[in-house]
N, C-alpha and C positions, 0 to 999 in steps of 0.2 A: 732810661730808668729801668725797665724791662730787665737789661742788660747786669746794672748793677745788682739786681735783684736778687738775679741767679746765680752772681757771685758769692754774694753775701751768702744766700741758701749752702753754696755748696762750701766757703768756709765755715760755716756752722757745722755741717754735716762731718767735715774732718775734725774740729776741733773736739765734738763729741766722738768721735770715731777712734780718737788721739785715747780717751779716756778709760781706765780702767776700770769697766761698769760692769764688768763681771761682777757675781750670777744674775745680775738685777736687768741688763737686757743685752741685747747681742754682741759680744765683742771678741772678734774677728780681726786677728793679722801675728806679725812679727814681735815676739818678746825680746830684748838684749840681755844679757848676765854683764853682771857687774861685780869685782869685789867690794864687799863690804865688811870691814872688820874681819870675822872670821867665818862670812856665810857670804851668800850672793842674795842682790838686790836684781833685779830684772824690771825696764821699762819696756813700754811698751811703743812700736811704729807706725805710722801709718802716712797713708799719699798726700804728701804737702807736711811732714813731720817726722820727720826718720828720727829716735829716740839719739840723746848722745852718748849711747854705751856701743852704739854701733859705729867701729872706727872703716871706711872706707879703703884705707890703706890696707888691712890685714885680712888674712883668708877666712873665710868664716865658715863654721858648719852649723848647718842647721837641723835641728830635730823634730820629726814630724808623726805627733801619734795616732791611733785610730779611734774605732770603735769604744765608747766609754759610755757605757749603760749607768746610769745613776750618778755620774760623776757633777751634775750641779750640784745634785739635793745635797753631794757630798762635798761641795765647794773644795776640789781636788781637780789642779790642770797637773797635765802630764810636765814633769821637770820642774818647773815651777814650784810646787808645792810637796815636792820629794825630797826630802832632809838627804837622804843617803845616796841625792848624785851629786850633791854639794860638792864633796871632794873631785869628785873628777870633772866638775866644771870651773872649778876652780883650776885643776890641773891643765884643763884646756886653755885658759886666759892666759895662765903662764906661761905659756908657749907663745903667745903674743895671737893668739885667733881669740875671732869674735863667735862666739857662742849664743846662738839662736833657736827658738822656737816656734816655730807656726800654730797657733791656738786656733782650734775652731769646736772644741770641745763641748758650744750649747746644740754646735749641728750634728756631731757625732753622737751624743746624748741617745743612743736609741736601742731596744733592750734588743737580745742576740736574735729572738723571735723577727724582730722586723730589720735584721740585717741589709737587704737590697735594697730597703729605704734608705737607709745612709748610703748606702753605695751608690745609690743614684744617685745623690745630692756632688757627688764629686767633680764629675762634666756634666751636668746638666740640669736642667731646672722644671723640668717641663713630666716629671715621673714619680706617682706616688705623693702625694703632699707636696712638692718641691723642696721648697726650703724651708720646711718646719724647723724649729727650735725651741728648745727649754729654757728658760728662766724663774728667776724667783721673785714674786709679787712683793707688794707690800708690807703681807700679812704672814711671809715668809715660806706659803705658797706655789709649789711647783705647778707651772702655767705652759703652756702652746702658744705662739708665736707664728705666721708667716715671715718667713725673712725675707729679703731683697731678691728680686729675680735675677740673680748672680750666681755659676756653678760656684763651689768652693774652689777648684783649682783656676779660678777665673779671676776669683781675688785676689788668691795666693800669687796672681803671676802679675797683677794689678799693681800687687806691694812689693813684688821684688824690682819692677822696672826703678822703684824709686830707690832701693839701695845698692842697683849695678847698672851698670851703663854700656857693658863689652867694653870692646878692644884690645888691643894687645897690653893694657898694662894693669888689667881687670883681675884683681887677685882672685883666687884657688874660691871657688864655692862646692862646697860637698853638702847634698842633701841626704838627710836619710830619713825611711818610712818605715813604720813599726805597723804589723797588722795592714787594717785597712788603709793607715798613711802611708804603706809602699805603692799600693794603689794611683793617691794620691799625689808622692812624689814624682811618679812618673809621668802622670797627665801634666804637672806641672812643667817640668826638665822639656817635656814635648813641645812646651807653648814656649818656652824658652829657645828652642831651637829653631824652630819655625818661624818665629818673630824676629829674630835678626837683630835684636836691640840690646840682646846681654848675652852672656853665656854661661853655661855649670859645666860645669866638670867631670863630676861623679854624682852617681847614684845607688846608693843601698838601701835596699831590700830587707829589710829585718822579718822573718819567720811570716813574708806576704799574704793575707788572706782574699779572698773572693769569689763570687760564688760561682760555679760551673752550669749553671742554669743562664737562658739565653738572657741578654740584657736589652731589652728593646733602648734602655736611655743612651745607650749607644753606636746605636743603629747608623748615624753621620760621621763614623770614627774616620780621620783622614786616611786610614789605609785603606778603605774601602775593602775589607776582607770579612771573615763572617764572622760576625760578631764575638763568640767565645774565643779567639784567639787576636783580638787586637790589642790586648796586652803585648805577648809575645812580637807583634810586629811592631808596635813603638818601641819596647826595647833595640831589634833593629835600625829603626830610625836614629836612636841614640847614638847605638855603637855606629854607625856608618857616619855620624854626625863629631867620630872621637868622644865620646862621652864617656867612661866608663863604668860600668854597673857591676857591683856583686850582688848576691843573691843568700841568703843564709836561711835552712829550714832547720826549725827546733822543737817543733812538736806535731802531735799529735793531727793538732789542728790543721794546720798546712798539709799533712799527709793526706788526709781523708777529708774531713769533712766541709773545709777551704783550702782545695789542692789545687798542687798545676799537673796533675794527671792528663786533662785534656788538655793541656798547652804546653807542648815541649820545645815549641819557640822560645819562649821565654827561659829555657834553661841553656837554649842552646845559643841566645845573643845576652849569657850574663858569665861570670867567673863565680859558679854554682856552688856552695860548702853544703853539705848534711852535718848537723852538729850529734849530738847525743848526749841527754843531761842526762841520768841517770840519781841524782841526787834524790830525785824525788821516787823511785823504785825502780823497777826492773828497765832495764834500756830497752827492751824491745816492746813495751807497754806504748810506745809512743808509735808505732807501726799501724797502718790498716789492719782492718776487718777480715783479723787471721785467727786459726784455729787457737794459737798462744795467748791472744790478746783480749777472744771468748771466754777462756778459763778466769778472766779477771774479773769477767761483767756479774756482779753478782748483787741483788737489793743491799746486800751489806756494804761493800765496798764503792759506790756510786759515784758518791760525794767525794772519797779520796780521790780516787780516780779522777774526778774532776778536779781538784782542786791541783792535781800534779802536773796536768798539760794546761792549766793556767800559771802556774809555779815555772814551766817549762819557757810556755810563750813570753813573758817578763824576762825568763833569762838571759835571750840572745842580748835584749839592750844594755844590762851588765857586763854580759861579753865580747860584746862588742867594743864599747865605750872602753873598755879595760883595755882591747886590743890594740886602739891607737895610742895608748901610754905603756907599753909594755914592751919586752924582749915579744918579735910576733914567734907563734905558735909553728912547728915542722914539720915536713911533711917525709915520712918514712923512705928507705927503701925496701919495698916488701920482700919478705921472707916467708911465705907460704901463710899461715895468720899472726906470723911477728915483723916486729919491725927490726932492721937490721940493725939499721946507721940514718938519719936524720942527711939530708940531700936539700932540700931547700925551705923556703921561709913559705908557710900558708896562705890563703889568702884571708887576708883580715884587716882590722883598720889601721894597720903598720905599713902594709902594703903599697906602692905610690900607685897612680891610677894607671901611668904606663904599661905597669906591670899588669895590673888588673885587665887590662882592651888585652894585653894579649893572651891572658888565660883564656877570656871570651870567645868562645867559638873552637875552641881545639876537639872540643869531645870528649873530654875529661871531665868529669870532675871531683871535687875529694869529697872524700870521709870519714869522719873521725873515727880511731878505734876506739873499739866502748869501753875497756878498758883503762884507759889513756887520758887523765883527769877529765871525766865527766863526773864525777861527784861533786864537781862544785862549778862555777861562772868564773872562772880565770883563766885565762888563755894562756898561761905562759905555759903551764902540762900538760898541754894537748897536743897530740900525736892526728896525723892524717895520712892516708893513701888517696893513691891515683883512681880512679874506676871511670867505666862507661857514663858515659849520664844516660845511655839510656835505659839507666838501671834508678837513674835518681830516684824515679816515682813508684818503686815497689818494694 
């Protein structure tokens, strides 16, 4: 009796698990796109219920975002609720891939001030509130929550055992992480590799944040290395595991304030871009705490200024997204600061992953000339050079 008990318990638990009870209490996993008419519909997955928009047979990518400060109160999930990636997920279905979203958006919920709280909720449970969450009551009510003593990348890897299986006939899976979901992705890709039960493929990095301050929630990292750079050595892990990872920085934010200044592993086991928007002002506005970027900081200008490396950090998913339906973007031959003649294809989401593992690691890597359509989020006008990466971080 015992027994059926805890059956019963735990098909309840899925069945509501299954349910799409966003904002009203925790819901945690894999969305599918679907065409509908002339928009997409999206179900949603979970363990013992895989959605039927998700076809087994075909390559899937998924997208994974980060940090969303206010985003209940604002009943806004990432892709889900954004009219204007309609088109290009729709463009991805066409293609015959399944198009996916990993939601954890009540645990991401948490304002920019208390960033390492969300960061720590990624691998671990045990730092800062755990797994605090935001929902909406009753009364329409934004509330706190403990959630399940489950890291986020614990679920995430929970839910993907049920829609791959490995083996050799285990179609193409590309993850990508946006902000704090590069983070994410990776811890993920990691558990995937080590578990021996599925596999990915790729891994992108979208304008990655996190913070360079020590992370005790990390402190059991399987590298066993010091803490601030085991990012950089699961990338490693990855590439030595064939995985392949790009890496794309686009603002401000990654430069400075959530850089990889103190982790140059991580640029040196990824196929590293520097992008440069420039749409939103000056391109070198997006630079460290230099003498050019002082002359900016003014009471007046604050808010612009901010609002441009948020305008920035958005961009790269535009350009990205754009990249894997597009002619890909070229990479120059230099001519002292022009470009001569166009020599090969960038790294972007046109890219195949092959190509990608063996940019990884050369010591290279590009960057965009600022000149060279940055005024806008389409890849097809974008110009790149070769350079040091050990120059990426300054």
């Amino acid at each position: 009796m015992l027994g059926l008990a805890i059956f019963a318990a735990l098909l309840a638990v899925c069945s509501g698990e299954c349910a799409d009870v966003f904002p009203h209490a925790l819901d945690v996993g894999y969305y599918w796109a679907r065409a509908a008419g002339d928009g997409v519909a999206w179900t949603k997955s979970c363990v013992g219920d895989v959605a039927a928009a998700f076809d087994p047979g075909r390559e899937s990518i998924v997208f994974v975002h980060g940090l969303q400060p206010g985003g209940v109160v604002a009943r806004h999930r990432f892709f889900i609720d954004d009219p204007d990636a309609t088109d290009a997920v729709l463009a991805h279905l066409g293609l015959g891939r399944n198009v996916g979203v990993f939601q954890w958006i009540q645990l991401a919920d948490e304002p920019i001030t208390n960033f390492i709280r969300a960061e720590g909720k990624l691998d671990a449970i045990d730092f800062v509130d755990g797994t605090r969450y935001v929902y909406i009551d009753e009364a329409g009510r934004a509330q706190t929550a403990d959630g399940p003593l489950v890291s986020v990348s614990e679920t995430a890897y929970q839910h993907y055992l049920e829609h791959w299986t490995g083996g050799a006939g285990q179609p193409r899976v590309h993850l990508i992480g946006h902000s704090l979901g590069a983070q994410l992705v990776v811890y993920l890709a990691q558990k995937v590799v080590a578990g021996g039960r599925a596999r990915v493929d790729r891994v992108t990095m979208l304008d990655p944040v996190y913070s360079d301050s020590a992370k005790p929630y990390l402190a059991r990292n399987l590298c066993g290395v010091d803490i601030a750079s085991v990012l950089g050595c699961y990338l490693g892990l990855l590439r030595d595991a064939g995985v392949a990872v790009d890496l794309y920085r686009a603002s401000f934010i990654n430069r400075c304030i959530f850089s990889s200044e103190n982790n140059a592993q991580m640029i040196n086991n990824s196929a590293a871009v520097s992008l440069t928007f420039a749409e939103w002002g000056d391109e070198r506005d997006g630079y460290c705490w230099n003498e050019h970027l002082m002359t900016h900081m003014t009471v007046h200008n604050l808010k612009g200024l901010g609002r441009q490396i948020s305008n920035q950090h958005a961009a790269v998913v535009t350009w990205y997204v754009r990249s894997g339906l597009s002619k890909p973007p070229a990479v120059c031959m230099r001519k002292g600061a022009a470009c001569e003649r166009t020599r090969t294809s960038a790294v972007s989401g046109a890219m195949s992953d092959a190509d990608v593992l063996r940019w990884a690691g050369r010591g290279e890597c590009m960057y965009q000339y600022a000149n060279a359509g940055t005024k806008n989020a389409d890849p097809v006008d974008d110009l790149f050079y070769l350079g040091d990466c050990a120059n990426f971080n300054t």
